[in-house]
N, C-alpha and C positions, 0 to 999 in steps of 0.2 A: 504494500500500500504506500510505503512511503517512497518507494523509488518511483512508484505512478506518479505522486505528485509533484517530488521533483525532477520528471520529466516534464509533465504539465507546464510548472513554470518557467522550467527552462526553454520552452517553447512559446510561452507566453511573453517571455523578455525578448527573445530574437528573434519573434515577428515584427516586434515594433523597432527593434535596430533595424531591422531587416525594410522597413518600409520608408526609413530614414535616409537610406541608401538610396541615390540615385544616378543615373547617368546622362552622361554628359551630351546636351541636345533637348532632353526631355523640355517640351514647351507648356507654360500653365494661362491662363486666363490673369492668375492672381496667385502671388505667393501667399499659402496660409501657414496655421502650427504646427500644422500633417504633413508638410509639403517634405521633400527630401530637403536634407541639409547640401548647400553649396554656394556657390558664388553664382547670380543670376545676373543677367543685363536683359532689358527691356528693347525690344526689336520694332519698330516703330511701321516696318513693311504688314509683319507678320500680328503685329498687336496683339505679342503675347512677352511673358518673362522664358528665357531661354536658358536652363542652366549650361553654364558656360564652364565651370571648372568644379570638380569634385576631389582629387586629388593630387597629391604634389604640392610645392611652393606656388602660393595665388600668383597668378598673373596680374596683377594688378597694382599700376596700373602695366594698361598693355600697348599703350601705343602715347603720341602727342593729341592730345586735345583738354577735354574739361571732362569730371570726375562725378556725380552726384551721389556718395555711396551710403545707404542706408544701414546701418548693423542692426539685427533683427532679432530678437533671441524669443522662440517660439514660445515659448513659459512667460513673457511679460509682459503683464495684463496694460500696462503703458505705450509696448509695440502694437496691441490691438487697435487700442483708441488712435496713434495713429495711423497705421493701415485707412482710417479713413480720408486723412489729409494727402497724404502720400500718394497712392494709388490714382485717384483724381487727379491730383496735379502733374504726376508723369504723363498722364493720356491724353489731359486735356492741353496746358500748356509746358509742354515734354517739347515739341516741337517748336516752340517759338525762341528756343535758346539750341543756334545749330549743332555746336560743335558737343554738346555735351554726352556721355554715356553714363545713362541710368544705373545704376549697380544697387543687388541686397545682398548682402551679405548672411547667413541664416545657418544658425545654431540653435540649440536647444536651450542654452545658457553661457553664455560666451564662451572661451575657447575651453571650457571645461569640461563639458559637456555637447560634444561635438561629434556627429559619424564621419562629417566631410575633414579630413586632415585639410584641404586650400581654404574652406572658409575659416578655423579654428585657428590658421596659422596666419589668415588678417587679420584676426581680432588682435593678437598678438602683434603683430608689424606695427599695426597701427594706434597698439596700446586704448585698445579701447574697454573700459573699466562700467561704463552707462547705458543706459536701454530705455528708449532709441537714441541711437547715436544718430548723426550724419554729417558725414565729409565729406566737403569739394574741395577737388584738388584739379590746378593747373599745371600741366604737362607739357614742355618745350622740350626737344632737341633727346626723348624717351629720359627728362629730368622733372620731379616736380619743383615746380617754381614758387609756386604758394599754396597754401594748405591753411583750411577754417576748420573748424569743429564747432558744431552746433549739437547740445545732447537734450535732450526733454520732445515731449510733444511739439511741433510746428503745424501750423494751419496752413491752408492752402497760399492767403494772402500773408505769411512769412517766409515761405517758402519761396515764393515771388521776389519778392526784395532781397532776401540772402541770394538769388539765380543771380540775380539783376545787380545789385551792388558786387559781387563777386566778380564776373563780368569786367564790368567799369573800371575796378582796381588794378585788373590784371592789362586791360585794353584801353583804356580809357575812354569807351565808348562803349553801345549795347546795339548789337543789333538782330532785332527780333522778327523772325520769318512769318 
């Protein structure tokens, strides 16, 4: 009896590692708590989030341009409430700031608590200790050039103004598609 049951839960624990696992491509609607752990970017053809790295050192960033990275950690009830501001303002105005690439970043509990070794090991690069975080980062010449840290809930229209002031600083100018 007792070896039934710890089979039972051992079966019951690495299903849900096992659902945490994902692979790289897998596209979503929406990243939620269930979602697999990984490093996503939001495809703006496709209007979907694309996991883009699961293991290995993040790629991130992976080229020159602008950064918008959300760190997400599935367990906090503060990453829910924004998912509402977030989600929105990638879809709706994601597009009026060109050069940017959307990133979430997604753990269960920061790098602690992690199936994806690349998302785990940016929470870690990027010393991220809060939930939600988000960082934009400006990238020249595959260097970042400036780097903000914004950590708590943002609303849609702060979210605006950190795009837009971010922008300016770095360009001295915004120009919006």
């Amino acid at each position: 009896m007792e070896k039934e049951l710890l089979d039972l839960l051992k079966k019951m624990l690495s299903t849900d590692v096992e659902k945490k696992k994902g692979r790289e491509g897998l596209e979503l609607e929406k990243i939620e708590p269930d979602s697999p752990h990984g490093i996503y970017v939001y495809d703006f053809n496709r209007e979907k989030w694309v996991l883009k790295q699961v293991s290995g050192n993040p790629n991130l960033p992976w080229g020159n341009g602008y950064y918008m990275v959300y760190f997400d950690n599935a367990r906090c009830p503060a990453c829910r409430a924004y998912d509402n501001y977030w989600f929105p303002f990638v879809k709706i105005f994601g597009k009026m700031f060109g050069e940017f690439n959307y990133v979430i970043v997604l753990c269960d509990w920061f790098a602690r608590e992690c199936v994806s070794e690349a998302a785990s090991t940016a929470f870690k690069k990027f010393d991220v200790h809060a939930s939600p975080t988000t960082i934009i980062l400006y990238v020249e010449n595959n260097e970042i050039k400036k780097k903000e840290e914004h950590s708590g809930v943002k609303k849609i229209d702060e979210l605006l103004k950190i795009a837009t002031d971010f922008v300016k600083e770095t360009t001295g100018e915004v120009t919006i598609k």
